[in-house]
C-alpha positions in Angstrom: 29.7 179.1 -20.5 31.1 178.4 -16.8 29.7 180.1 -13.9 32.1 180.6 -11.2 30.7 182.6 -7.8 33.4 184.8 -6.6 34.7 183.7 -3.2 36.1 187.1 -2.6 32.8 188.9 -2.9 31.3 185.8 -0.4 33.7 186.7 1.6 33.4 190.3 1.8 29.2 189.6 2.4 29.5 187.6 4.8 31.7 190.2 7.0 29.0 192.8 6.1 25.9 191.0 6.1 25.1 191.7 10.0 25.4 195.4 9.0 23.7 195.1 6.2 20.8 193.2 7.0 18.9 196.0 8.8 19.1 197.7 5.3 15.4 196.1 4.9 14.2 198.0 7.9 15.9 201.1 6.7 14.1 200.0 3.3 10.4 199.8 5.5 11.3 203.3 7.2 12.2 204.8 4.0 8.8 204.1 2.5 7.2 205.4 5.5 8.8 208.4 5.2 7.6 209.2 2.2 4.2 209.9 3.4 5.1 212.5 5.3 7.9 215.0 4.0 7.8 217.4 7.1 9.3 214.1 8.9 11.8 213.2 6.4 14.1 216.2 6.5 14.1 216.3 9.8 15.3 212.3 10.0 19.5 211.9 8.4 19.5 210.1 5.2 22.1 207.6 6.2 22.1 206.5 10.4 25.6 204.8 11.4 26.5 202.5 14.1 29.3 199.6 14.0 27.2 196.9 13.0 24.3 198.3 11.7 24.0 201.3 8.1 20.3 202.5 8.2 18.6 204.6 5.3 15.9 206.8 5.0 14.8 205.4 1.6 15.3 201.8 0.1 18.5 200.5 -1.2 18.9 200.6 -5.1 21.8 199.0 -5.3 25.0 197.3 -3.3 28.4 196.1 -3.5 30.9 195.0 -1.6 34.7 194.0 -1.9 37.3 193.1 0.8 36.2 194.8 3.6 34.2 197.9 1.9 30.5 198.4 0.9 29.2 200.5 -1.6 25.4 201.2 -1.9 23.2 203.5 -4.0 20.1 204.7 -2.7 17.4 207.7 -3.6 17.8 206.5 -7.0 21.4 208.6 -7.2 23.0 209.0 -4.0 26.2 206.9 -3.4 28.0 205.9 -0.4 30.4 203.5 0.9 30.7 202.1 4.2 33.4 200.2 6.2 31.7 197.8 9.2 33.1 199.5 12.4 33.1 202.5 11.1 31.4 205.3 12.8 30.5 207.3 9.6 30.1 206.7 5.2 31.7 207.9 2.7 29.5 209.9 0.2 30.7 209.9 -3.3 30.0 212.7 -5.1 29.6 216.8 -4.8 28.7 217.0 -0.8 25.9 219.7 -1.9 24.0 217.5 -4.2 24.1 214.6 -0.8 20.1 215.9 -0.8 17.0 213.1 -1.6 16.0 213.8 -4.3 19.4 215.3 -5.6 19.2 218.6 -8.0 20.2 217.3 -10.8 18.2 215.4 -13.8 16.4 212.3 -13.4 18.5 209.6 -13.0 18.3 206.0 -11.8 21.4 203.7 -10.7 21.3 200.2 -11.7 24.2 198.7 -11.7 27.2 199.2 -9.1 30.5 198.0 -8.3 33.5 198.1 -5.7 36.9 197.6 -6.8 39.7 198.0 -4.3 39.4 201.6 -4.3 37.4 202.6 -7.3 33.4 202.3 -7.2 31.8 202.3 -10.4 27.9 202.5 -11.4 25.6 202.9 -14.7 22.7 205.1 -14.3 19.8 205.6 -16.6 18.8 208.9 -17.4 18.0 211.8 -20.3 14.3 212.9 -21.1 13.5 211.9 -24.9 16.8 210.5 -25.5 17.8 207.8 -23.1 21.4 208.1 -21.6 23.4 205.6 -20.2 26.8 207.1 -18.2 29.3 204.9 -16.6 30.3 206.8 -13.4 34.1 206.1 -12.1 35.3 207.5 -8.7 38.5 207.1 -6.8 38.3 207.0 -3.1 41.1 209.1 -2.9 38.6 211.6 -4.2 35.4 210.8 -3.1 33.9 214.1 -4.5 35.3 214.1 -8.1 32.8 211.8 -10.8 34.4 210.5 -14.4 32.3 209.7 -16.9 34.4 206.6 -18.0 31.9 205.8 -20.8 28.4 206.7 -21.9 25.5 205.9 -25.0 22.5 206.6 -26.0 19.5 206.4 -28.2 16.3 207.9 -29.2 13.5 207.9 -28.0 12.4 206.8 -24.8 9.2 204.9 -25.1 10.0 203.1 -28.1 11.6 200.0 -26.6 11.0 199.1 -22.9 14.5 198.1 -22.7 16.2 201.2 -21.5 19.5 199.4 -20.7 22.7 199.9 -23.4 25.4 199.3 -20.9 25.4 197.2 -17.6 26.9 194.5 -15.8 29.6 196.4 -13.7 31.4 193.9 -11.3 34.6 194.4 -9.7 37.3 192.6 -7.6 40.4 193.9 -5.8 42.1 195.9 -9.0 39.7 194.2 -11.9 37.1 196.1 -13.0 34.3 194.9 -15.6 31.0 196.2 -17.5 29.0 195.2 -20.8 27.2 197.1 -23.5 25.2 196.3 -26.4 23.9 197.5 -29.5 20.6 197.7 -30.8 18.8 198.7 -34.2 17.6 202.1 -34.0 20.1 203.0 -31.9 22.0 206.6 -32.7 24.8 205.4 -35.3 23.5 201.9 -35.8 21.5 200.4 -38.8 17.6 200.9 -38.9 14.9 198.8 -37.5 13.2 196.6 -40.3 10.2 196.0 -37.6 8.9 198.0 -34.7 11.2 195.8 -32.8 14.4 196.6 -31.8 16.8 193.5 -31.6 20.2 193.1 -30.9 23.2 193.9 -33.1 26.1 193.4 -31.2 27.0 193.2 -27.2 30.7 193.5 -26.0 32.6 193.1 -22.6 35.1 195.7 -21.5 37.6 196.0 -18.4 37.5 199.2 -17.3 41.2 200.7 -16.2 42.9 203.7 -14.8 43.5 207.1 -16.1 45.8 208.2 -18.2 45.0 204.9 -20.6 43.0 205.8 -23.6 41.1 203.5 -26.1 37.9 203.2 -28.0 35.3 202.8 -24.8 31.8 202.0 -26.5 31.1 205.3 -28.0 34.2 207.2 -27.5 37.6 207.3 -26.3 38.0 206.4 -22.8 40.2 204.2 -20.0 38.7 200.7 -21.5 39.9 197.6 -23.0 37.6 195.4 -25.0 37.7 191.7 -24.1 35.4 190.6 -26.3 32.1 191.4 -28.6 29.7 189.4 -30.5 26.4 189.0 -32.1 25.0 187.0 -30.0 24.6 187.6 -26.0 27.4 188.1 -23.7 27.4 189.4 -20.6 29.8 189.3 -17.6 28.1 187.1 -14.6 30.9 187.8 -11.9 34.8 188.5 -11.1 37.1 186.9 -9.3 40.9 187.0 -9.2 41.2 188.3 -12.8 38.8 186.0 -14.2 35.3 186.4 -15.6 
C-alpha cells in the first residue's frame, strides 16, 4: 500500500503551528490546574489571542484543514479555531461547554476537519463499550449527528476498546474505518479468550439526506472497501486515500 502525506493538511499546519505551539504550555497549565479546583473555575477553559489558543487542560486531539483548526480537549469538549481570530467556536450544546461535561464518560480519539464539517469518534458506555461517530456542521455549531455508531460487550474483556477510528478529512472528503471482532454483538463467537479480527471496512462519510448501510445501521455513508485482513485509512488528500 502507498502512503501519500497530504500537502493540504501540511499546508494548513504550517499556517497554524505558531498558534498552536503554545498548546504544550496550555497542556503544562492544564495539569497544574488540576491540583487545585478552586483555581480552575476561576481560570477560562479556552484563552484567545491571534497567534496564540491556550487551554486549561491538555489537548486530546487536533485537526486542521485550510485555514481552520479543530481540537478536543477535557476528554469531550470541541472547538474550532481560525488564526486571527479573536474567539473559538465550541461545537456542541453551549451548557454542556463545562470540564468535565454532564454527560457520560466519554473519551475523543479520533478527529477531523472537513471544509465545514468536523467529525470525531469517542469511546464511551459503562459495561458495554460504545463507539459514536459525531458529525457537526459549522453552520450549526450546537446541533451533534450521530452519523454512525457500534458496540460490544463487555468492557474489560479485550483491551482494545476501538471498533471504529481513523477519521481524516480534506476540503469536501470525509473518511473513517471500523472493524469487526469475534465476540462482538451480532458477530460469530470467540473460539479462544482472544478476540481477533473478522472484518475491517473503510467508509466516506457524506451529507444528509443520503442514506446507506453505515456499519451497524442506516446512515449518510458509502463503503469503499472491506476485508479480512487490515485496512485502515492513513491520510486524505484531493479525493484520494
Amino acid at each position: 500500500m502507498s502512503v501519500e502525506v497530504s500537502a493540504a493538511a501540511f499546508r494548513a499546519r504550517r499556517r497554524i503551528r505558531a498558534g498552536f505551539a503554545l498548546v504544550a504550555l496550555g497542556v503544562l497549565v492544564g495539569t497544574s490546574f488540576a491540583t487545585a479546583s478552586t483555581h480552575r473555575r476561576s481560570v477560562a477553559l479556552v484563552q484567545v489571542q491571534p497567534r496564540e489558543l491556550r487551554l486549561s487542560q491538555p489537548l486530546a486531539a487536533l485537526a486542521a484543514d485550510g485555514n481552520r483548526a479543530a481540537f478536543a480537549f477535557c476528554n469531550q469538549l470541541l472547538g474550532v479555531w481560525r488564526p486571527g481570530a479573536s474567539g473559538i467556536t465550541r461545537l456542541g450544546p453551549v451548557a454542556q461547554w463545562t470540564c468535565p461535561p454532564p454527560r457520560g464518560l466519554e473519551r475523543t480519539f479520533s478527529l477531523a476537519v472537513a471544509g465545514d464539517r468536523v467529525a470525531w469518534i469517542v469511546n464511551s458506555g459503562g459495561n458495554t463499550v460504545s463507539n459514536l461517530l459525531f458529525v457537526v456542521v459549522l453552520g450549526r455549531p450546537h446541533v451533534f449527528t450521530i452519523a454512525a455508531d457500534t458496540a460490544y460487550c463487555c468492557r474489560g474483556l479485550d483491551p482494545d476498546l476501538e471498533r471504529m477510528g481513523d477519521v481524516h478529512g480534506d476540503g469536501s472528503f470525509l473518511v473513517f474505518g471500523s472493524r469487526v471482532k469475534c465476540g462482538d454483538l451480532g458477530a460469530p463467537g470467540c473460539p479462544t479468550s482472544t478476540r481477533t479480527l473478522i472484518s475491517q471496512s473503510v467508509w466516506r462519510l457524506r451529507r444528509p439526506p443520503f442514506q446507506a448501510q453505515c456499519v451497524t445501521k442506516p446512515g449518510p455513508c458509502v463503503q469503499l472497501v472491506t476485508s479480512t485482513d487490515e485496512v485502515r485509512p492513513l491520510s486524505v488528500d484531493s479525493g484520494r486515500i
